[in-house]
C-alpha positions in Angstrom: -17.3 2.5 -24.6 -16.2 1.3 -21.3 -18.2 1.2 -17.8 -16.0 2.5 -14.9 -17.3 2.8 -11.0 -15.1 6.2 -9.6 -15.7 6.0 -6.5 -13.7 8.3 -4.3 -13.7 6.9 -0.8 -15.4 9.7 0.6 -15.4 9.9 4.3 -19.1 9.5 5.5 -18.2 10.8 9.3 -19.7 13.9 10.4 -17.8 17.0 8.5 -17.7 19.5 5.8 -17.4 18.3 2.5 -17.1 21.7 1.0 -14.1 22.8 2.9 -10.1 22.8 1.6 -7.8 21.7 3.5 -10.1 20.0 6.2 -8.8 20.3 10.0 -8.4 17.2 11.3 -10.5 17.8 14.7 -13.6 16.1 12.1 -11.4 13.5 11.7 -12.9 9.8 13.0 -11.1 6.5 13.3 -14.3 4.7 13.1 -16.1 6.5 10.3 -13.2 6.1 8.1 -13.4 2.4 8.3 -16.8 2.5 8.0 -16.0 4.8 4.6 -13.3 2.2 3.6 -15.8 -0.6 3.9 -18.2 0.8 2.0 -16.3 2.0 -0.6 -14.8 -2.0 -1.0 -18.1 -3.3 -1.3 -18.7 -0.8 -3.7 -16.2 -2.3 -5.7 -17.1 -5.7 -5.0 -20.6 -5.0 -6.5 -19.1 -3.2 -9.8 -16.7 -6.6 -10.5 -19.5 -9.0 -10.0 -21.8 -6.5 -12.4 -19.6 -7.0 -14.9 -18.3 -3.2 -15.3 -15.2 -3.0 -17.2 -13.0 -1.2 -14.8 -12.8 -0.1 -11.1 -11.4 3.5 -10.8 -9.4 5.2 -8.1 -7.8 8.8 -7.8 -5.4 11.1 -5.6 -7.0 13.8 -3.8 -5.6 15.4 -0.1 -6.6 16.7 2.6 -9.9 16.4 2.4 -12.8 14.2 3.4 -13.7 14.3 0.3 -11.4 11.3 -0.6 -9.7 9.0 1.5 -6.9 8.2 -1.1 -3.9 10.3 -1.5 -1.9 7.2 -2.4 -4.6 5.6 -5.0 -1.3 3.1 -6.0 -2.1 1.5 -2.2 -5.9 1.5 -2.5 -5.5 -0.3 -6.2 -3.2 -3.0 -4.3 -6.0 -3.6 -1.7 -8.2 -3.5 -4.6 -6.1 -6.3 -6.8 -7.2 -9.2 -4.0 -10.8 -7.3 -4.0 -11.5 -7.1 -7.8 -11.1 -10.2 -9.6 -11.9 -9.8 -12.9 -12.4 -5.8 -13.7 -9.3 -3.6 -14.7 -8.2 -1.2 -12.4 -7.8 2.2 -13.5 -5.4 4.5 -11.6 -6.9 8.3 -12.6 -4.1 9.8 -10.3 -1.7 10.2 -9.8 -1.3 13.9 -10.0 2.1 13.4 -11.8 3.7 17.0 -11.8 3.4 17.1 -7.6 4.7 13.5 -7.5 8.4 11.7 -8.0 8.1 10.6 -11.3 10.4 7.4 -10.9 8.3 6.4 -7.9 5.1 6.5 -9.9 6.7 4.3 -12.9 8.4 1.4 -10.1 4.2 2.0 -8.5 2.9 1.2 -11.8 5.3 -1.5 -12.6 4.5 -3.5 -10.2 0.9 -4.3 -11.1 0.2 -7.9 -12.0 -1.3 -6.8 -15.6 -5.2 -5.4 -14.9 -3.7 -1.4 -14.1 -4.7 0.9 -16.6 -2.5 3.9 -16.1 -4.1 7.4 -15.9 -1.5 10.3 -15.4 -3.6 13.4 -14.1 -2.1 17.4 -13.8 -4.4 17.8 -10.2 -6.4 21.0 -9.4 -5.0 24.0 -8.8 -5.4 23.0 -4.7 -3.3 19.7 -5.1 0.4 21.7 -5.3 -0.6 23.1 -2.0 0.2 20.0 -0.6 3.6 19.4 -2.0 4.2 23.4 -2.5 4.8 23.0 -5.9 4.1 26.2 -8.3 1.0 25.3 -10.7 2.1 27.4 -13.4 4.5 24.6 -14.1 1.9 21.9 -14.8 2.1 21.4 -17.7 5.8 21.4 -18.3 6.1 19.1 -15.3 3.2 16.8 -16.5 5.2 16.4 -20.1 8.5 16.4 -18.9 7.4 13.2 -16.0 5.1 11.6 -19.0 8.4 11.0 -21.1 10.8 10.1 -18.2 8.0 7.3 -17.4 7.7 5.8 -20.3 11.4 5.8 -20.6 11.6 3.9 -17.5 9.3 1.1 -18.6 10.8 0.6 -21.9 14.5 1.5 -21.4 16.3 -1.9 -20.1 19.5 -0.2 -19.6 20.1 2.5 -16.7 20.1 5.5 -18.3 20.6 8.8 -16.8 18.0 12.1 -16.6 19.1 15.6 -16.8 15.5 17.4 -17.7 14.4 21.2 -16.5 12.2 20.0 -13.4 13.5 16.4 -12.9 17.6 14.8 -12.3 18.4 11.9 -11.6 21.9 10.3 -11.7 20.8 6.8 -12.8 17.0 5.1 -13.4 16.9 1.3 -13.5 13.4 0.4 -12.2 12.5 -2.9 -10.8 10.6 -4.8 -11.9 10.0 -4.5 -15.2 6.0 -4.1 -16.5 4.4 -6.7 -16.9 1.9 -5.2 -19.3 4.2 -4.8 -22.4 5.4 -2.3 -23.6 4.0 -0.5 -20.5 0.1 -0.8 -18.9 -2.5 1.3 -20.8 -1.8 5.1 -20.6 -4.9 7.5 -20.8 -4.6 11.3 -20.0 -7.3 13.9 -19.4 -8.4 15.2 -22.8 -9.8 18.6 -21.6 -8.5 21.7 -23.0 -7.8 21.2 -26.6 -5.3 23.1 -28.6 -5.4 24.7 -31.8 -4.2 22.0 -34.6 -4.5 18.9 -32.3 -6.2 15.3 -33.5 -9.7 14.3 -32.9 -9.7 12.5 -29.1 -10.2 9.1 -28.6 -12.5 9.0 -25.2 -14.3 6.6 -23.0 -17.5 7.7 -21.0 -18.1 6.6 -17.1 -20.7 5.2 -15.8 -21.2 4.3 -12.0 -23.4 2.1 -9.8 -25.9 3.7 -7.3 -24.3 5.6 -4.8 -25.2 3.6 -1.8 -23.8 0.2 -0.4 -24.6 -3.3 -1.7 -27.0 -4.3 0.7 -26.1 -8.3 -0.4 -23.1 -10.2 -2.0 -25.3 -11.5 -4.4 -25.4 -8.0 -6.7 -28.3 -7.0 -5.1 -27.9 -2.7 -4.5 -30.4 0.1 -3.7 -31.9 1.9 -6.2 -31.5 5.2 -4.9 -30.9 8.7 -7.4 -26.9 8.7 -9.0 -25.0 11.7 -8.2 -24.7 14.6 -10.4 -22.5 14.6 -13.0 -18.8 16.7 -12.4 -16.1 17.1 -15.2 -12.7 16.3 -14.2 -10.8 19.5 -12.4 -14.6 21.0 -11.8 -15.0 23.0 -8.3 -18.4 21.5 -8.4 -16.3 18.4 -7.5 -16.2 19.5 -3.6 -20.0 20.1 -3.9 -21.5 17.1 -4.8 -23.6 14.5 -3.4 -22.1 13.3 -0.2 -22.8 10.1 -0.9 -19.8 7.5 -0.7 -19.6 6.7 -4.0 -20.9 9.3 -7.3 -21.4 9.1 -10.5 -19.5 10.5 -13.3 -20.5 10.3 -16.5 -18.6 13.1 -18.4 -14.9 11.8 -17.1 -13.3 12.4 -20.3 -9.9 10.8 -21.5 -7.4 10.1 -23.9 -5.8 6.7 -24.9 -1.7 7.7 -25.5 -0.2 5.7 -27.9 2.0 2.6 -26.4 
């Protein structure tokens, strides 16, 4: 079992928390630094604990996470976090370039752990791209990446949802063969292996009042499954708990 902080950057200005897409007239320069902030020393706390990873997803328009990019909060995080791993649980792969997200991933300096997400159903809203194709998209990106990190030559892609004349990315992983892929183990189809999964755990959901690992001792957050609705409606607290995250190891 591994001990992850999620903590989703939630924006701890004055504004709904249940609303999708949120208008920007709630929107407040200095609350969101104030959010970032908080959500750093969240992290800070979690590394010098001794949790195993640090965890950071994609989410839009919403206050509910200030992170559509999570590949640009894990590089703040890299001179943050000095000894955890950082998971990246985004991106939400079918909405996303899937080149873009293997040269993002490559880049790391060998701590990423590489979680490829399908989204909820409100994530292809932003990009206006048609959810029934999830899954196709999700598989179809899945195999392009891992092509990409292990194929040294350019190579050409001609796929249903994805073309690309020639893919050559640089750099090259440093994680070999690639970083550490999980992917969300939810729905489970007929015939399919048992699941190798890891359990969350989270610190309390209020800032580190001291460097020296000192935090409050205030109730977690409830517990949300990945792709839950209840996920818009939970504490509003910067940072929540979730204990039921459930994924899969891929095979390298």
């Amino acid at each position: 079992m591994k001990a992850s902080l999620f903590c989703t950057a939630r924006y701890m200005g004055a504004a709904p928390h249940d609303i999708w897409p949120l208008s920007g007239e709630y929107y407040s320069c200095d609350a969101a630094v104030r959010s970032m902030q908080t959500t750093f020393e969240q992290f800070r706390c979690a590394d010098e604990f001794g949790f195993d990873w640090v965890t950071v997803a994609e989410h839009h328009y919403s206050g509910f996470s200030l992170t559509p990019n999570p590949m640009v909060m894990a590089g703040a995080l890299s001179q943050i976090v000095r000894r955890a791993r950082i998971a990246v649980l985004g991106p939400t792969l079918p909405i996303l370039n899937p080149v873009r997200v293997a040269e993002e991933f490559a880049m790391s300096g060998g701590r990423l752990v590489a979680g490829l997400m399908r989204g909820t159903p409100n994530e292809y809203v932003t990009y206006n791209i048609n959810p029934a194709e999830s899954r196709e998209r999700f598989a179809e990106a899945l195999h392009l990446i891992r092509r990409a990190w292990t194929e040294t030559r350019p190579f050409g892609w001609l796929g249903r949802y994805y073309q690309y004349r020639t893919i050559s990315i640089w750099p090259r992983p440093m994680q070999q063969p690639h970083p550490p892929l999980y992917r969300p183990a939810r729905a489970r189809r007929p015939g399919s292996s048992r699941r190798r999964t890891i359990s969350a755990s989270a610190l309390p959901s209020r800032p580190c009042r001291s460097p020296r690992l000192r935090c409050s001792t205030t109730a977690p957050a409830p517990a949300m499954r990945v792709g839950s609705p209840r996920r818009r409606t939970s504490s509003t607290a910067p940072c929540s708990m979730s204990p039921t995250r459930t994924t899969r190891r891929l095979p390298t």
